[in-house]
C-alpha positions in Angstrom: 12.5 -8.4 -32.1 12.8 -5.3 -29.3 9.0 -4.6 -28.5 8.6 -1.3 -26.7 5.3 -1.4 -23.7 3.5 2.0 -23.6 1.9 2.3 -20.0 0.4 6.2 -20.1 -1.7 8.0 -18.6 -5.0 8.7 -20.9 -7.7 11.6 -20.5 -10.8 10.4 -21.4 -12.1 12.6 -24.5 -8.3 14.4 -24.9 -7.9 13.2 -27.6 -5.3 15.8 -29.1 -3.5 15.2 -25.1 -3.9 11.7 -25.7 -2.2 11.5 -29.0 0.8 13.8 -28.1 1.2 11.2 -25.9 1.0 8.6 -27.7 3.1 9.9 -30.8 6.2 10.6 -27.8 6.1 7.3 -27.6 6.5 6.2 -30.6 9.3 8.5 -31.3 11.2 7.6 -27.7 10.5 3.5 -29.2 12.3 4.0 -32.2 14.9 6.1 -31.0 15.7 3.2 -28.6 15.7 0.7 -31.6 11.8 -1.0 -31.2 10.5 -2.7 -33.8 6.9 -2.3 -32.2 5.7 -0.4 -29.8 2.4 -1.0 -27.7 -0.3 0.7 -26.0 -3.5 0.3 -24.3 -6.9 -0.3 -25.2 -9.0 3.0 -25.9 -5.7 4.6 -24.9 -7.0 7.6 -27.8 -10.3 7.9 -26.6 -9.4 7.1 -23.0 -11.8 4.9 -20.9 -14.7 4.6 -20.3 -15.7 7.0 -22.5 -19.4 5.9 -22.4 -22.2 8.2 -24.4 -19.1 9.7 -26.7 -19.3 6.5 -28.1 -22.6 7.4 -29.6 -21.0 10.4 -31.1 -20.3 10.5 -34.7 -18.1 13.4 -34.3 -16.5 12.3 -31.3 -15.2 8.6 -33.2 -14.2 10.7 -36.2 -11.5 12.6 -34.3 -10.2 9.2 -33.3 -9.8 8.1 -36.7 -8.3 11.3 -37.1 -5.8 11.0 -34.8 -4.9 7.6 -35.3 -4.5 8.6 -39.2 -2.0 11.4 -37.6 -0.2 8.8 -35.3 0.4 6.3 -38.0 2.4 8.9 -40.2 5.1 8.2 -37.4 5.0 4.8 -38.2 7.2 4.0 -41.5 10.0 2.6 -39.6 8.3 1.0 -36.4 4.7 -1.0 -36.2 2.4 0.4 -33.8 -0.7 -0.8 -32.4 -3.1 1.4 -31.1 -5.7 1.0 -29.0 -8.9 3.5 -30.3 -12.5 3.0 -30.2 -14.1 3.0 -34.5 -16.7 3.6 -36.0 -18.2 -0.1 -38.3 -21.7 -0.4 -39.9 -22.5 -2.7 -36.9 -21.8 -0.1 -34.1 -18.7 1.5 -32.2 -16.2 -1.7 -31.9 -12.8 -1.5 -29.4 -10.0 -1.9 -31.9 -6.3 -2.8 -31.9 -5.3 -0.5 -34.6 -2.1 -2.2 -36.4 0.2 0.9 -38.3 2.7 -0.2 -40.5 4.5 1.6 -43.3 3.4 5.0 -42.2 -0.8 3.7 -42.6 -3.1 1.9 -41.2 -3.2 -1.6 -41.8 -5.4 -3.9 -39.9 -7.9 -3.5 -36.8 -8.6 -5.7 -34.7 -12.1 -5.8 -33.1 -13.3 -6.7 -29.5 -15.3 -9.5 -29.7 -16.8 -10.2 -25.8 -18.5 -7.1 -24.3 -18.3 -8.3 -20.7 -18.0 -5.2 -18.5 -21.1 -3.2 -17.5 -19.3 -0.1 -18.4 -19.0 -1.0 -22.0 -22.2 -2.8 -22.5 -25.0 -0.6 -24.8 -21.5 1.5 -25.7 -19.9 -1.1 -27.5 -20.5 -3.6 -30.5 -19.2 -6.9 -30.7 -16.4 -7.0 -33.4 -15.0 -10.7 -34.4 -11.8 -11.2 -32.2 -8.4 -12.7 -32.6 -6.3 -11.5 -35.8 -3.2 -13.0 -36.5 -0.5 -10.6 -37.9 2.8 -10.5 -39.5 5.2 -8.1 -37.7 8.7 -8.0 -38.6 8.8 -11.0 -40.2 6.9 -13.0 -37.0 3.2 -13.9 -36.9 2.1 -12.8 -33.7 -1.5 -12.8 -32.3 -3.5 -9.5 -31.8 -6.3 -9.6 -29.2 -8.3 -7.0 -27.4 -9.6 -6.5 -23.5 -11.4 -9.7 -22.0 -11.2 -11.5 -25.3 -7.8 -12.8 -23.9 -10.1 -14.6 -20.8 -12.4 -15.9 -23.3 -10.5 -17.2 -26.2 -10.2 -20.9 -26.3 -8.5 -21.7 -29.5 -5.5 -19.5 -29.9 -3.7 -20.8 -32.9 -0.9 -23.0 -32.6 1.1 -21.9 -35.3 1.9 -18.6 -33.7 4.3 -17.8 -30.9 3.5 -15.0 -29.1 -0.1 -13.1 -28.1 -0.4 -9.9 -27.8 -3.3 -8.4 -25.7 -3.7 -4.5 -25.4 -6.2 -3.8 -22.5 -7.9 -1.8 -20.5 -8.8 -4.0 -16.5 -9.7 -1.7 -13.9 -8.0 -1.9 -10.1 -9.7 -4.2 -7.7 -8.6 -5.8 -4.6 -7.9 -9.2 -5.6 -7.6 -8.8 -9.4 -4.2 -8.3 -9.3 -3.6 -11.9 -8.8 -6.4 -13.4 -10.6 -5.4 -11.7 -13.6 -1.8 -12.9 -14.0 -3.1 -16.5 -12.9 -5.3 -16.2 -16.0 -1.8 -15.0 -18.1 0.3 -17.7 -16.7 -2.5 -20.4 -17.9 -2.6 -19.3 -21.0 1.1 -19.3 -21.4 1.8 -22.3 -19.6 -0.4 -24.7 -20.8 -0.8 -23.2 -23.9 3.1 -22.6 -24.5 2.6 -19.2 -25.5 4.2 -16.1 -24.9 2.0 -13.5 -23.5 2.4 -9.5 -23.9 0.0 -7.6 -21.9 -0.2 -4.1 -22.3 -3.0 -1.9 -19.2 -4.6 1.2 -18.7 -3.0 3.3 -16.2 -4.4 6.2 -14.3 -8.0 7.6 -12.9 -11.1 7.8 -14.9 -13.6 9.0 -12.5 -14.5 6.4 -10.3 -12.2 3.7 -11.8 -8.7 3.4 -10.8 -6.5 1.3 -13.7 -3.3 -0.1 -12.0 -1.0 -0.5 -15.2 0.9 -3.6 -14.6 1.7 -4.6 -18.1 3.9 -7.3 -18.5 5.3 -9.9 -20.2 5.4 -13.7 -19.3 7.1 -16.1 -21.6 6.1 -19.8 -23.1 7.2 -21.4 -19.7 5.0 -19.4 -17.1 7.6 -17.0 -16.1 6.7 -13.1 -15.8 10.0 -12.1 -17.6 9.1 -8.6 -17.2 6.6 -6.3 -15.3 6.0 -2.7 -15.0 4.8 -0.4 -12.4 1.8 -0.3 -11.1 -0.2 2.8 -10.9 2.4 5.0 -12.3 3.4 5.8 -16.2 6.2 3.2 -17.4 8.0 2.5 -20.4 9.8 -0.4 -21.7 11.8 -2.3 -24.1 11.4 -6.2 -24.3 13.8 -7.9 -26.4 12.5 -11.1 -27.8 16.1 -12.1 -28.8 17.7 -12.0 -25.3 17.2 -14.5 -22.6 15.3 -13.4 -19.8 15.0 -13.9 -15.6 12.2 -14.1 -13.9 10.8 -11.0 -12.3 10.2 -11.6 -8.5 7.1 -10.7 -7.9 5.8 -8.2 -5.1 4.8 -10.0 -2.4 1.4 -8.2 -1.9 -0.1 -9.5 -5.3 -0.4 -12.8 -3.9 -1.0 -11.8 -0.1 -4.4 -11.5 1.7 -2.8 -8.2 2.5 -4.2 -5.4 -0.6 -3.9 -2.7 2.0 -0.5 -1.3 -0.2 -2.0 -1.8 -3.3 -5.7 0.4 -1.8 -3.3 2.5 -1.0 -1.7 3.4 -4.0 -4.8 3.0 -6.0 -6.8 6.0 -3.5 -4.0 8.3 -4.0 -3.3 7.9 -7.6 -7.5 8.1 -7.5 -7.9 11.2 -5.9 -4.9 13.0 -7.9 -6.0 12.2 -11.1 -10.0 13.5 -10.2 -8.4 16.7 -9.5 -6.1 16.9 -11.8 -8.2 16.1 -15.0 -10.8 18.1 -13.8 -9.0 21.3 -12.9 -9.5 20.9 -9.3 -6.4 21.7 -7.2 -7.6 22.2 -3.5 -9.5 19.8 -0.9 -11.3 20.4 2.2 -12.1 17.5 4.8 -13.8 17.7 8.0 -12.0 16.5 10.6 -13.7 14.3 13.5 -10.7 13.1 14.7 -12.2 9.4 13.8 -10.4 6.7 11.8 -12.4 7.7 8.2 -11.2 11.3 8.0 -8.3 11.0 9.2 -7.5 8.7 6.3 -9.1 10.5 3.6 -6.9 13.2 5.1 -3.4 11.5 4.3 -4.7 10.2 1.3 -5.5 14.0 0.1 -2.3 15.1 1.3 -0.1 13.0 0.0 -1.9 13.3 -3.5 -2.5 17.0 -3.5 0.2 18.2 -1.0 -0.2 19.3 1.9 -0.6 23.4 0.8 -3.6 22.3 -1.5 -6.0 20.5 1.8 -7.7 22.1 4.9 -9.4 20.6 7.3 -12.7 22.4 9.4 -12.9 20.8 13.2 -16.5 21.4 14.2 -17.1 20.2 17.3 -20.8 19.9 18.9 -21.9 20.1 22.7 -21.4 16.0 22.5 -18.2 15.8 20.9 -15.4 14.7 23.4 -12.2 16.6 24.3 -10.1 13.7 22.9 -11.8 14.2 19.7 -10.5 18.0 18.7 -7.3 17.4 20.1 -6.7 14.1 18.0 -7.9 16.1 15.1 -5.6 19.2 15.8 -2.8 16.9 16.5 -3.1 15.1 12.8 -3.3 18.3 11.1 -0.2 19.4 12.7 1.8 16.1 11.6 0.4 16.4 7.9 1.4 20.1 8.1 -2.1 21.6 6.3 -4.1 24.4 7.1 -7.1 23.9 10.0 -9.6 25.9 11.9 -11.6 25.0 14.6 -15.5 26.2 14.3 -17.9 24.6 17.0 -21.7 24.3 15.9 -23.2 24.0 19.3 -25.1 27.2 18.5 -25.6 27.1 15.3 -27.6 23.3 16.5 -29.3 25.0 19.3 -30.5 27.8 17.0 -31.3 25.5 14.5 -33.2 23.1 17.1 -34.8 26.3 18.8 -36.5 27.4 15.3 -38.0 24.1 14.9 -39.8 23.5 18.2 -43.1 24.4 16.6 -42.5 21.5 14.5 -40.6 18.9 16.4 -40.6 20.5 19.6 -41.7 18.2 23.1 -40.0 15.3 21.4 -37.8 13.0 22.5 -34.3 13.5 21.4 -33.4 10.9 18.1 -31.9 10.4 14.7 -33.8 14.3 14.1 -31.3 16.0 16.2 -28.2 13.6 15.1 -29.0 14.4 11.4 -29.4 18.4 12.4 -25.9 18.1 13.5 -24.4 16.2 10.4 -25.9 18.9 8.0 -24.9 21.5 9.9 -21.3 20.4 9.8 -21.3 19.8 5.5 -23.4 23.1 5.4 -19.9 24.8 6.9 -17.8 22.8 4.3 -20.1 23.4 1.6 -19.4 27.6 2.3 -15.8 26.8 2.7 -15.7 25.0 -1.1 -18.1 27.8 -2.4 -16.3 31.0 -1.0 -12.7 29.3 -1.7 -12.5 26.8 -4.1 -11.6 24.0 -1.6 -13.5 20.7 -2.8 -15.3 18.8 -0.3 -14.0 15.3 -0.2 -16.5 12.7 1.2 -15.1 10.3 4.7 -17.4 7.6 4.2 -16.7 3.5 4.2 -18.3 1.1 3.0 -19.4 -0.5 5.9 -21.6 2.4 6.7 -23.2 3.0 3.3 -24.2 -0.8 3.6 -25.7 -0.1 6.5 -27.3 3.1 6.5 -25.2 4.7 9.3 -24.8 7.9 7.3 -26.8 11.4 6.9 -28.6 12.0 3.6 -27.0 15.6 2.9 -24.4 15.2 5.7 -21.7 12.6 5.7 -22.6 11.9 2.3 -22.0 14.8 0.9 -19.2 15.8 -0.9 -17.5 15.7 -4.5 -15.8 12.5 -4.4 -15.5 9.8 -2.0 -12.2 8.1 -1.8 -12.6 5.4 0.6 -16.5 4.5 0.3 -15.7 1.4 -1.4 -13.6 0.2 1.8 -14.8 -1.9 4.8 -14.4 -0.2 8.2 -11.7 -3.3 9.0 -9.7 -2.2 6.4 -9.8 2.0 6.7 -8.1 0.6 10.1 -5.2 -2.0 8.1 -5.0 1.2 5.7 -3.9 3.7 9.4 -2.0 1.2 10.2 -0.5 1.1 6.7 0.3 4.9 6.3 1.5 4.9 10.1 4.1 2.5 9.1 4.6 4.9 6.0 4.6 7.9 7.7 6.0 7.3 10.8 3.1 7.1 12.9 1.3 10.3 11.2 -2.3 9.6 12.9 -2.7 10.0 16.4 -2.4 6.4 18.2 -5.7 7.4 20.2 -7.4 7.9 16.6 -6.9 4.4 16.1 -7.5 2.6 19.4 -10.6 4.4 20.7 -14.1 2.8 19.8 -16.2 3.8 16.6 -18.2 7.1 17.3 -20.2 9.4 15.2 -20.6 11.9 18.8 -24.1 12.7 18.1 -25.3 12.4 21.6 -23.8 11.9 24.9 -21.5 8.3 25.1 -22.6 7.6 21.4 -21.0 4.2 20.3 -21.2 2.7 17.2 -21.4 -0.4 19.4 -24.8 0.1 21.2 -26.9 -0.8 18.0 -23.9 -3.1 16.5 -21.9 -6.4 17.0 -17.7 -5.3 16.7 -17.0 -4.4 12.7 -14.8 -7.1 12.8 -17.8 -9.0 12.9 -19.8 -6.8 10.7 -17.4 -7.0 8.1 -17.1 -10.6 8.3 -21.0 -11.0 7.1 -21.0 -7.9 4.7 -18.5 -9.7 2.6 -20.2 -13.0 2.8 -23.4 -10.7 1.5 -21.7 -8.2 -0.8 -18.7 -9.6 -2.7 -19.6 -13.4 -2.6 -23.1 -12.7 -2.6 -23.9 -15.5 0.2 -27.3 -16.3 1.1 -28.2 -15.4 5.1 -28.7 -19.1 5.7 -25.0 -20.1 4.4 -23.5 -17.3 6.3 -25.7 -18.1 9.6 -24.3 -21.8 9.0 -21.0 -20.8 9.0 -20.9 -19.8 12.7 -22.3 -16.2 12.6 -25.5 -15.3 15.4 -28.4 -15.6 13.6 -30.1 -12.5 14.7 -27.1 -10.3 13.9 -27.4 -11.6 10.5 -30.7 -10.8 9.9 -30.6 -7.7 11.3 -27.6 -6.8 9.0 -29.3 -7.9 6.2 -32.7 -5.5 6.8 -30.2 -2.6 7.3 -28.7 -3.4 3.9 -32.5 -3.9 1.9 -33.4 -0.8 3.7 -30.8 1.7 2.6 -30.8 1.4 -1.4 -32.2 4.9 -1.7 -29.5 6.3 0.5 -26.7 4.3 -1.8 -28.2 6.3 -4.9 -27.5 9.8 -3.9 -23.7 9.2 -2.5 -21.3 11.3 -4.5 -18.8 9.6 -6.8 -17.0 6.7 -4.8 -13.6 5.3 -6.4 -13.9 1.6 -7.2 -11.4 0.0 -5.4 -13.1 -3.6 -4.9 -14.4 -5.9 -7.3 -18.0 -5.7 -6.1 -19.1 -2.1 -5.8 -22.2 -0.3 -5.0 -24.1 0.7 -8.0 -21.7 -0.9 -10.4 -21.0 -5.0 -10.1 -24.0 -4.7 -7.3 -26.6 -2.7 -8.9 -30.2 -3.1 -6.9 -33.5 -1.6 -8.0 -34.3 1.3 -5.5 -38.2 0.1 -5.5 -37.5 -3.8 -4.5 -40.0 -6.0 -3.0 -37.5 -9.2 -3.2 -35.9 -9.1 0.1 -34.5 -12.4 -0.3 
């Protein structure tokens, strides 16, 4: 049997973009001889469609385009991933076509991501079907993880799906195939989601290992692919990049931000980014990253020095926007802060100079890039890490600000791996001073981020052990880390929940992010 994997690219609520799609593919499988052809989960809804799954009207045009796609079916079988519409609720379906209708679907039966849950009903799982003459099994999403008793009499699994990007789950998921196949001496087709929706970044992937362990074939990851597995025809092994089973994810971040950040543009009309430019590590990254997604016609970067900013800082700036070849001006703020400061000495005035006068500055500079979005239509991307929204070290209408933050769900360790990364890429692209000088937000004179802070290597090191293996302060103190540091880490992080609820939009690119797999009540008396 020649099975033909789908991996598109699906708009969540294009439906009629989403079925063209879908429908090209079908016509390219059978012109290349595929008795079935395969696509993703939700791939006519796209995902996750959230409230639209409440919406009668929404569902119907689903079933009305997955009555239009199977009309292209007579002479191939097609299964479809849609969302439908049961007396028990909106189910996730693997829609089986066959002889130019509809003739089975195949219901999610495990609701496991938060994204789904109060969306979604639980259907009843595994369906075995007969394709071509072979019994093959049909099973949706994270049903695959969960099903224990996959029938014996059957060959081959299929599993249409729809598992977002994180660092990490590249691996665990095709140990989880390889189980299943191996022990289970199955043949396993796995068909992903590719593409942005909003804040989650699907890698693609989709693959197929066969009854001995082996991944026979596998398709690109964050990109649109199409292939032709023939069931008939002894296959190798693929060899498999060496990143999916590395420590290293920094190539894999990589891809993921850019594929990110083009696709929020794209899908929502947006075509131009602005970025201001600190010459520091975080926007210069989020700098390549827009550039190499957008081009470098479609980003500008604002320099807006202060009174504390060092020389070293504009010139490393000015020196990246000259190797990425975008547009730049240079706008100080001193008096714009010392008009701004001046005006509120009846209020603040005879003070001692703190985080009042830091935060002036930080508003100041998103006020400019705010004009510069309004007047031209350049969209404000956000420079933040993750290590700072943890913490707190970030301005409330400042450095949070912006339309999309592309790196907010990456540690300050690895924004460094990732200039390193694109320096390697881009032959040395960001200034080597950008990435050797110490951490500095230049709000007053000799500012360090290491006079209130242990190295981030350190930092980072206990923010894991808190954030994505949710360790308890005394396991991480026992594992060698200075007590106080811990503790003081840990206040900054109970602290700043209300500062965490008002960041823009921050791609996913972890498996443990902020207000998603780590959700915290903003009033919280715990503190445990």
């Amino acid at each position: 049997m020649k099975i033909a994997l789908a991996q598109l690219n699906y708009t969540i609520g294009d439906i009629n973009g989403n079925t063209k799609k879908i429908i090209a593919a079908v016509e390219r499988a059978k012109c290349e001889g595929a008795d079935l052809v395969l696509f993703a989960e939700q791939a006519v809804s796209g995902t996750p469609a959230f409230d639209l799954l409440c919406k009668t009207t929404f569902l119907e045009l689903c079933e009305d385009a997955l009555e239009e796609i199977a009309t292209h079916c007579h002479s191939i079988t097609a299964i479809v991933g849609s969302p439908i519409l049961s007396i028990d609720g909106t189910m996730s379906a693997a829609v089986v076509m066959q002889n130019g209708k509809i003739s089975h679907c195949v219901t999610k039966k495990n609701i496991t991501a938060r994204r789904e849950m109060g969306f979604l009903s639980s259907g009843t799982g595994l369906e075995v079907i007969s394709i071509a003459g072979e019994k093959m099994a049909v099973i949706v999403g994270d049903d695959f993880r969960k099903e224990r008793n996959f029938p014996r009499n059957i060959k081959t699994i299929i599993n249409i799906n729809a598992r977002r990007y994180g660092k990490g789950v590249l691996s665990r998921r095709y140990s989880t195939i390889h189980d299943v196949a191996y022990i289970q001496s199955k043949n396993v087709i796995f068909v992903n989601q590719v593409g942005c929706s909003g804040e989650i970044v699907y890698d693609g992937t989709s693959g197929v290992m066969d009854c001995k362990g082996n991944l026979t074939l596998m398709m690109k990851d964050f990109a649109e692919d199409f292939a032709i597995y023939d069931t008939a025809v002894e296959h190798e092994p693929c060899v498999l990049p060496d990143a999916l089973y590395s420590h290293d994810r920094t190539p894999f971040n990589y891809r993921a931000a850019v594929m990110g950040l083009r696709d929020y543009f794209h899908k929502n009309g947006y075509t131009k980014a602005c970025v201001g430019l600190s010459g520091g590590i975080d926007s210069s990254i989020v700098a390549c990253i827009a550039t190499d997604a957008l081009g470098k016609e479609n980003v500008r970067g604002l320099l807006m020095p202060s009174q504390f900013s060092s020389d070293h800082s504009v010139e490393d700036a000015t020196e990246l926007s000259k190797n990425l070849g975008i547009e730049y001006s240079v706008l100080p703020i001193t008096e714009v802060y010392n008009s701004f400061v001046g005006t509120l000495k009846p209020v603040i005035g005879g003070r001692e100079f703190d985080s009042t006068e830091e935060n002036i500055q930080a508003r100041i500079r998103t006020v400019m890039l705010m004009a510069l979005q309004n007047k031209t239509g350049y969209v404000l991307l956000n420079s933040s890490n993750k290590s700072e929204n943890a913490l707190g070290l970030c301005t409330l209408y400042g450095d949070t600000a912006g339309a999309f933050s592309v790196t907010g769900d990456l540690y300050k360790t690895e924004m460094y791996d990732l200039a390193r990364y694109i320096n390697r890429k881009f032959d040395n692209i960001i200034p080597e001073n950008i990435l050797t000088k110490e951490p500095s937000s230049e709000l007053h004179p000799d500012q360090k981020d290491s006079d209130i802070l242990p190295p981030y290597e350190v930092v980072d090191a206990i923010l894991m052990r808190m954030i994505e293996q949710g360790q308890h302060r005394e396991e991480i103190i026992n594992a060698g880390f200075d007590c106080d540091v811990v503790e003081k880490i840990h206040a900054m992080i109970m602290k700043n929940e209300k500062k965490r609820y008002q960041f823009p939009p921050v791609l996913r690119l972890s498996a443990c992010a902020f207000g998603h797999e780590r959700l915290m009540p903003l009033v919280n008396k715990y503190g445990d």
